[in-house]
Backbone as CSV, one residue per row, in Angstrom:
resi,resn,N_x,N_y,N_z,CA_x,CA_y,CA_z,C_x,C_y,C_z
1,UNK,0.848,-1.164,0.000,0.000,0.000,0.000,0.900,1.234,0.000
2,UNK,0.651,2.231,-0.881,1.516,3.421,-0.906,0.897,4.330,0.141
3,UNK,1.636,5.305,0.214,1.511,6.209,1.283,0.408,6.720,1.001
4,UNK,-0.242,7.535,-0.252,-1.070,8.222,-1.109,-2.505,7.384,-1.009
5,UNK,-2.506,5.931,-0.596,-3.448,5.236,-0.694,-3.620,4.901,1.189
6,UNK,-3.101,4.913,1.985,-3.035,4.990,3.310,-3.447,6.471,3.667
7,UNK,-3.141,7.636,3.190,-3.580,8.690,3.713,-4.830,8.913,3.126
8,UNK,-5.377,8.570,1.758,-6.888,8.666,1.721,-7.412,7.445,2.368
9,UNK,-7.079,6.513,2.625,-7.852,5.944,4.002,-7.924,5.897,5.145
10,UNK,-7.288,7.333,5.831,-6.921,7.909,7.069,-8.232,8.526,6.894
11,UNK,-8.003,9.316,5.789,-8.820,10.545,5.244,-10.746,9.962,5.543
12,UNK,-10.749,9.026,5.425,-12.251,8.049,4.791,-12.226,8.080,6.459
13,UNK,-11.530,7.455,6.600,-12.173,6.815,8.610,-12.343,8.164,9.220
14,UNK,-11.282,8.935,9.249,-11.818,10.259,9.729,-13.187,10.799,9.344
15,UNK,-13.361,10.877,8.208,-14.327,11.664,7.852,-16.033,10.773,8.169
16,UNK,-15.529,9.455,8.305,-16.977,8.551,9.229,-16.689,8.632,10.393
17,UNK,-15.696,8.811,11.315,-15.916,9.331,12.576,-16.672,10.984,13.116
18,UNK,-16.293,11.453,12.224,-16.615,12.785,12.237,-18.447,12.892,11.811
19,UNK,-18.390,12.725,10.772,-20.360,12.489,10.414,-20.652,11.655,11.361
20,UNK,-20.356,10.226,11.657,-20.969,9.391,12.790,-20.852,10.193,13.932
21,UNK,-20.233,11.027,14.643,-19.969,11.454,15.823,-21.070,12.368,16.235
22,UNK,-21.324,13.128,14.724,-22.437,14.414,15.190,-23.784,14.049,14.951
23,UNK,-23.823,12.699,14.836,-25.405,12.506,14.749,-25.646,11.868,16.046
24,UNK,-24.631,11.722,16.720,-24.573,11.002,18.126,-25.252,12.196,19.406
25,UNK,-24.626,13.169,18.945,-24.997,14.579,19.933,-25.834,15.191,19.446
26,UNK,-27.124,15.776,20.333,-28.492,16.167,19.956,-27.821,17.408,20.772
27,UNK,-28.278,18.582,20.401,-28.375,19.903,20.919,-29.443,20.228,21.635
28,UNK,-29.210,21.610,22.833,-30.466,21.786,23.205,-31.768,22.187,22.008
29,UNK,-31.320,22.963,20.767,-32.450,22.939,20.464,-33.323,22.109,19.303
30,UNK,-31.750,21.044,19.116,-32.817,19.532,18.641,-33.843,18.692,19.471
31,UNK,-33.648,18.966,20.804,-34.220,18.687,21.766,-35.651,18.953,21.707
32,UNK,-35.309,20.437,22.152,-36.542,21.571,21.756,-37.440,21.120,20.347
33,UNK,-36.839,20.681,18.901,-37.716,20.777,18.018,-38.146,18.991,18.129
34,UNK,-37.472,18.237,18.441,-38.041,16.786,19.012,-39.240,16.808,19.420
35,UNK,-38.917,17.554,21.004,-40.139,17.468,21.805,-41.611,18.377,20.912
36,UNK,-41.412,19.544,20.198,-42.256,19.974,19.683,-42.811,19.077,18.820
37,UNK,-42.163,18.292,18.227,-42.943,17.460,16.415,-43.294,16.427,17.483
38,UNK,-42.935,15.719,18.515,-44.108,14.903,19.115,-45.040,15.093,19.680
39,UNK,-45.011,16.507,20.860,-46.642,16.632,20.819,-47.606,17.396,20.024
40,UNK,-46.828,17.784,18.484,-47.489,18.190,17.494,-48.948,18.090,17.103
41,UNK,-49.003,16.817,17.083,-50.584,16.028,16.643,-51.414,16.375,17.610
42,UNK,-51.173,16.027,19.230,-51.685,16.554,20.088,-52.503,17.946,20.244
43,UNK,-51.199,19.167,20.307,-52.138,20.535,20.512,-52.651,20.896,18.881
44,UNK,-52.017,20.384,17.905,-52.958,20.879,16.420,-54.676,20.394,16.967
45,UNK,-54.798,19.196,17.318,-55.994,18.799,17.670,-56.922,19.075,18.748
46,UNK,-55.993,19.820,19.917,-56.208,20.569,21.121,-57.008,22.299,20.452
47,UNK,-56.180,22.849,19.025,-56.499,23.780,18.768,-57.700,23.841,18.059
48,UNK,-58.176,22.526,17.034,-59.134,22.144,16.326,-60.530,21.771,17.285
49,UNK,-60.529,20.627,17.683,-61.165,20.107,18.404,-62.527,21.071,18.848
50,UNK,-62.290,22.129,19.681,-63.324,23.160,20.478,-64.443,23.542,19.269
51,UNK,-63.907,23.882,18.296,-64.505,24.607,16.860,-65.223,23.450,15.823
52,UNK,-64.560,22.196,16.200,-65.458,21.062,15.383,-66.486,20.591,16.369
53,UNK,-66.118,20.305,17.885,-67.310,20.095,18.356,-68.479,20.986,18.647
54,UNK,-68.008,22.415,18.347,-69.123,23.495,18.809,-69.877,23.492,17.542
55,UNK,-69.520,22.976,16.264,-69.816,23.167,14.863,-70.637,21.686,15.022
56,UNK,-70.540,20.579,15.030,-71.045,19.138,15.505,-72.357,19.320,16.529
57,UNK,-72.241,19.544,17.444,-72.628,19.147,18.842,-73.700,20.172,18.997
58,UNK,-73.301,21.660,18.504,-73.772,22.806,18.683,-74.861,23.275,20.450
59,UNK,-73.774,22.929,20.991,-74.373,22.849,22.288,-74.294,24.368,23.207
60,UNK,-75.148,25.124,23.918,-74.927,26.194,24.742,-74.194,25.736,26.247
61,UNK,-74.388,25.142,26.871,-74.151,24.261,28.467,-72.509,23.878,27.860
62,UNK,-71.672,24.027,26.931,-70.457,23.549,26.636,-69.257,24.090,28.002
63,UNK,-68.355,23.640,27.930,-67.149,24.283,28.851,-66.600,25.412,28.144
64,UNK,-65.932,26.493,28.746,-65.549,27.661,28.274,-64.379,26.661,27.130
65,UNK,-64.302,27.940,26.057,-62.852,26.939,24.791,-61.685,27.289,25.444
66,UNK,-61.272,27.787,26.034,-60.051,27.654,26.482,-59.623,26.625,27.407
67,UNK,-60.389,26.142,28.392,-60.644,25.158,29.104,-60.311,23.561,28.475
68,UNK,-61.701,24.080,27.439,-61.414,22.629,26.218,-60.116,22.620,25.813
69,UNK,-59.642,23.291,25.399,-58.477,23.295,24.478,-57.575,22.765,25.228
70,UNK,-57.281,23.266,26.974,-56.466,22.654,27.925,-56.857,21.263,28.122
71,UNK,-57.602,20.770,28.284,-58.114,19.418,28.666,-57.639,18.697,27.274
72,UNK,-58.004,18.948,26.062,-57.446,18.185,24.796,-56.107,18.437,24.599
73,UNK,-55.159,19.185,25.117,-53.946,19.340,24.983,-53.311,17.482,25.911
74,UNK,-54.134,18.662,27.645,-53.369,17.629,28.053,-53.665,15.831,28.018
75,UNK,-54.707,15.886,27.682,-55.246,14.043,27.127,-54.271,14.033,26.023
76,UNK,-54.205,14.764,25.093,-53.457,14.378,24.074,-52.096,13.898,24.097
77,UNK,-51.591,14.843,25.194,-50.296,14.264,25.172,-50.171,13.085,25.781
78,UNK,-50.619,13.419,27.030,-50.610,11.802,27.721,-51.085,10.633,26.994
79,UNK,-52.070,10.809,25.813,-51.999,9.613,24.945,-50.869,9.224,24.017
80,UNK,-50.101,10.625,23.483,-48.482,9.810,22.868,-47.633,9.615,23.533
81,UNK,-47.565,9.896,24.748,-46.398,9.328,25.582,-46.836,7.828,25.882
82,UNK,-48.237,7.513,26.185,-48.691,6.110,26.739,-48.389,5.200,25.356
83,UNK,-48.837,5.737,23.974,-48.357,5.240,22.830,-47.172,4.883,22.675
84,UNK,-46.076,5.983,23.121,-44.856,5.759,22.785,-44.177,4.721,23.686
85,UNK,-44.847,4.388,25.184,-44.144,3.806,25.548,-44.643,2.440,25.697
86,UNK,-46.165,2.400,24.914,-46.256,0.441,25.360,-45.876,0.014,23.484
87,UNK,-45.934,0.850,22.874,-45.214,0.507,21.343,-43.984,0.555,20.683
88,UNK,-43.480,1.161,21.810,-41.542,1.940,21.645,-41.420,2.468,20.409
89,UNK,-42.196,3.166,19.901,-41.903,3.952,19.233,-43.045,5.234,18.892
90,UNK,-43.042,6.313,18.618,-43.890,7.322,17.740,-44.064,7.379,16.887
91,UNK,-45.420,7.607,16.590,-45.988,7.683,14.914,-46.795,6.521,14.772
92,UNK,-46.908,6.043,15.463,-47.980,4.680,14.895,-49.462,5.233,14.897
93,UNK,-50.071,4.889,13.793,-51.669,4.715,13.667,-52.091,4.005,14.454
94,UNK,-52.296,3.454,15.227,-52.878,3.052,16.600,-52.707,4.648,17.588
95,UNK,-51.701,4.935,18.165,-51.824,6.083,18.909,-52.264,7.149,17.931
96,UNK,-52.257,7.216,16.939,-52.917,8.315,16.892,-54.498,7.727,16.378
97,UNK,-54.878,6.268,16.336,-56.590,6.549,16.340,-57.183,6.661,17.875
98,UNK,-55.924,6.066,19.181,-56.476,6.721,20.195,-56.671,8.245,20.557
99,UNK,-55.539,8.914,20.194,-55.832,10.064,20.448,-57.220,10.842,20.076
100,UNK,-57.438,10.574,18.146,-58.494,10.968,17.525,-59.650,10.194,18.926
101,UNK,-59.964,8.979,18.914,-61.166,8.875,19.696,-61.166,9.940,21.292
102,UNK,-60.245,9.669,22.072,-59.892,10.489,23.079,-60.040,12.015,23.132
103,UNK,-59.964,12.782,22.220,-60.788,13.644,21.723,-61.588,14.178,21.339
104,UNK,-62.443,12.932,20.458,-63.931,12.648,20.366,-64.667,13.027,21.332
105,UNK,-64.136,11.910,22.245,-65.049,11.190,23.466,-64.998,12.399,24.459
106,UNK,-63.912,13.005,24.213,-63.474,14.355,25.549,-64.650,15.470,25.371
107,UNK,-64.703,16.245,23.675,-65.676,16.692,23.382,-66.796,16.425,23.726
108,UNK,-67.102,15.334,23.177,-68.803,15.306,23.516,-69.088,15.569,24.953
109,UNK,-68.323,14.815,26.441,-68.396,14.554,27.688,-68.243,16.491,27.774
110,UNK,-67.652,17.510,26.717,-67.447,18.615,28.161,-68.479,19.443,27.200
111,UNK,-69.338,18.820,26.066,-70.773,19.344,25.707,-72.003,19.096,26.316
112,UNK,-71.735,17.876,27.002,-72.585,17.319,27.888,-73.310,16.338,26.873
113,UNK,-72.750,15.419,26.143,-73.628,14.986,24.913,-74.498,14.076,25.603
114,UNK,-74.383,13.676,26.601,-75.636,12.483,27.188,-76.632,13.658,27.672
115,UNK,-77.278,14.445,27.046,-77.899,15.323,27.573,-78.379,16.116,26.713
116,UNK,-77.978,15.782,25.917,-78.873,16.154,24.359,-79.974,15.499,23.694
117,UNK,-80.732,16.462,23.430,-81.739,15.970,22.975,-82.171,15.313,21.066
């Protein structure tokens, strides 16, 4: 092996230690955009939710929307973390058709839907 052929394969291992190394270290604000894109689905549906069931349900006796919106935030999340951790992983269609029902079901209960006529 010549020298010329040993130093571009110095060159090669270095340069996969170096790319392998920085995908190893997450920053604080990969962190930050992590945690945001997972409970993503959550508050988009926390923000939706109040305005489809008042549009659905069309109920007066409803909970104030800000209220709603807190209550579907926080069910929501606690349904992808419970997702994430009996499936080990995020993103599965299962947690998110619980969430969708869990939201459903949250709505109607703070319209009072057993109480409609």
């Amino acid at each position: 092996m010549s020298s010329g052929e040993a130093f571009q394969g110095t060159i090669h291992r270095l340069f996969q230690a170096l790319t392998t190394s920085l995908y190893l270290f997450m920053t604080a604000w990969l962190l930050i955009l992590h945690l945001f894109n997972f409970v993503l689905p959550a508050l988009a549906m926390a923000a939706l939710m109040p305005w489809a069931g008042y549009w659905v349900l069309r109920s007066s006796r409803a909970v104030p929307v800000r209220r709603r919106m807190a209550v579907h935030a926080l069910c929501g999340v606690a349904v992808l973390v419970a997702g994430l951790l009996f499936q080990g992983q995020d993103g599965q269609m299962a947690t998110y058709a619980a969430l969708v029902l869990l939201a459903a079901t949250a709505e109607w209960a703070m319209h009072r839907g057993w109480k409609q006529t």
